[in-house]
N, C-alpha and C positions, 0 to 999 in steps of 0.2 A: 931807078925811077920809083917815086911815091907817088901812087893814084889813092886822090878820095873819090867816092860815090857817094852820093847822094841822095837820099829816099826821092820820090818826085813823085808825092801822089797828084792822083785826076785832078782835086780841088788842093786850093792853099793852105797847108800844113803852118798855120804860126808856129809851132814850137820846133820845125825843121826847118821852111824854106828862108828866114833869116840868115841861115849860115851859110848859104851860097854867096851872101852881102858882104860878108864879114872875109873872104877869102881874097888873094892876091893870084886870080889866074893866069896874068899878063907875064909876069917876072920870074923866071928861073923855070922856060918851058923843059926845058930837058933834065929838070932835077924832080919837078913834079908835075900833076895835072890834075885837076879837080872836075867830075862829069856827075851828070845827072841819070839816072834808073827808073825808068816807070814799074818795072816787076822782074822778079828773079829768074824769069828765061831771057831776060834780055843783058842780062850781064857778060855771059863769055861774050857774045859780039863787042860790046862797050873795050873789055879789058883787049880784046887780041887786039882794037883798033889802035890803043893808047902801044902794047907790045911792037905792033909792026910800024908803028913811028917812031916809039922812042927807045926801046928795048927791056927785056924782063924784070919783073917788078923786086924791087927792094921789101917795100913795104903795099900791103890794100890795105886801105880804110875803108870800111862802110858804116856809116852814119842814116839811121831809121829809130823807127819806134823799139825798144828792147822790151824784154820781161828774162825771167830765167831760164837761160838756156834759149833764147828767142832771138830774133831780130826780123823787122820787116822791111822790106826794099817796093816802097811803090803804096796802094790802096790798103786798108786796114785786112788782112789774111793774106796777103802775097809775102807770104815768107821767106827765107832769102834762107834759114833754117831755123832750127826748132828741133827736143829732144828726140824726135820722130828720128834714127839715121837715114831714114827715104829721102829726107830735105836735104841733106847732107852733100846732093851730088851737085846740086850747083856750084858750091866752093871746090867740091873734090876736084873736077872736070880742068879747076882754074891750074890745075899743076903744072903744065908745064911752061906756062905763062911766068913762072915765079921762080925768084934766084932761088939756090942752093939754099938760102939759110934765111929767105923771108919769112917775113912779119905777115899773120891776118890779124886786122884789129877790128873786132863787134864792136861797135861804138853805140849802143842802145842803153837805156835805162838798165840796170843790173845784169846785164848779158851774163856774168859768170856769179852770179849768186847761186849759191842750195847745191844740192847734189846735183839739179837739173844743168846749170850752169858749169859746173864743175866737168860731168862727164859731154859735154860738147865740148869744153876747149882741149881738151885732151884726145877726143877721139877725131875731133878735126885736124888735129896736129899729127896723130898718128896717121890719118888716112894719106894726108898731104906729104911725109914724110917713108912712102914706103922703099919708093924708090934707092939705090944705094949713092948714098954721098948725099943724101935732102936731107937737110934736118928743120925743120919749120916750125916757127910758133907762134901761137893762137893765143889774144888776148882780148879778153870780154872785160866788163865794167863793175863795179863792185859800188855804183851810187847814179843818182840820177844826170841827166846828162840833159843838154840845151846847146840852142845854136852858139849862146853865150860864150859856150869852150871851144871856139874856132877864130883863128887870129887869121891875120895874112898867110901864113904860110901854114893853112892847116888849122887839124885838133891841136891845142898847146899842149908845149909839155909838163908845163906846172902842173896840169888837170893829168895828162895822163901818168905822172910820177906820182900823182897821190890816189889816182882813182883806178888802173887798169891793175889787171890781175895776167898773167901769164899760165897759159897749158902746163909750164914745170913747175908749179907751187906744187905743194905734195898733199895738200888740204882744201877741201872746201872751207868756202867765205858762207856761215849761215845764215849773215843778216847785211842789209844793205844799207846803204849809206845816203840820208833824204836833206838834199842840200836846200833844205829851207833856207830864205834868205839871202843866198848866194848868187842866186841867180837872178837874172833881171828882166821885170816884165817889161820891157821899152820894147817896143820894135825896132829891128834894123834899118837902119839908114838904104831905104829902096823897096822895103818891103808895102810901103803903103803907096808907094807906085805900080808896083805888080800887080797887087790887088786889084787896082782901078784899072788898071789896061783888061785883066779879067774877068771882070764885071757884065754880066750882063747888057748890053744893051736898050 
């Protein structure tokens, strides 16, 4: 099973809630599922629910706001983690929710940039991985990121073939990657109906 999440802040996030639009959640329930997050103590609920329906995860995506070593899940400070290891236990906690040899992928703006990024994916893979027979790995971003890299079925893998970084690189990434140009100011197809249904009155 591949579950994406989804940042869901209070108000309408443009440069996240687009990619809710852009996803195919109807087709291929038991190969994925895509949910939405208001803040990082509400995630083991979200994930054991998607677990006790469909069975332990292949792959997590979580898609927020990044920086290094960062990522946010919900309102701007609801950290989901951060180079702090105290944040750390929201992911840790997800273990046994997750196959033998899954995937956590930070989908934030430079999630594995600097030394900061670097020692998250690696100590998150180690935490995740303590157990005997786990081997797990943690992949953050190495360039800026938009709802624009999420097709039907997901983050693509074009973007993540040229943009994520994995916990077994043996080196930090010291500078990141700013996709001027590539990305596209349009709104998604639904997002300026969201908006007006949340519109004040």
């Amino acid at each position: 099973m591949h579950l994406t999440v989804f940042s869901y802040p209070s108000k309408p996030d443009p440069e996240l809630e687009p990619a809710v639009f852009q996803v195919d959640g109807r087709s291929a329930p038991e190969r994925r599922r895509f949910e939405r997050c208001q803040g990082p103590e509400r995630l083991w609920h979200i994930v054991q629910d998607v677990v006790n329906r469909a069975g332990r995860l292949r792959r997590l995506d979580l898609f927020g706001h990044g920086r290094p070593g960062g990522l946010s899940l919900g309102d701007p400070g609801q950290d989901i983690v951060t180079p702090d290891e105290q944040s750390w236990r929201y992911l840790l906690e997800l273990d046994d929710f997750l196959q033998d040899e899954a995937e956590v992928r930070l989908l934030g703006c430079e999630t594995a940039i600097g030394d900061e990024g670097f020692r998250v994916l690696q100590g998150l893979a180690q935490g995740l991985s303590r157990k005997q027979g786990r081997r797990r790995t943690v992949w953050g971003s190495t360039a800026t990121l938009d709802w624009v890299d999420f097709g039907p079925a997901g983050f693509m893998d074009e973007v993540a073939t040229q943009y994520l970084r994995s916990s077994e690189e043996p080196v930090a990434v010291l500078t990141g990657t700013k996709r001027i140009g590539e990305l596209s100011p349009q709104p998604a197809p639904g997002l300026a109906l969201l908006q007006e249904r949340l519109a004040p009155l």
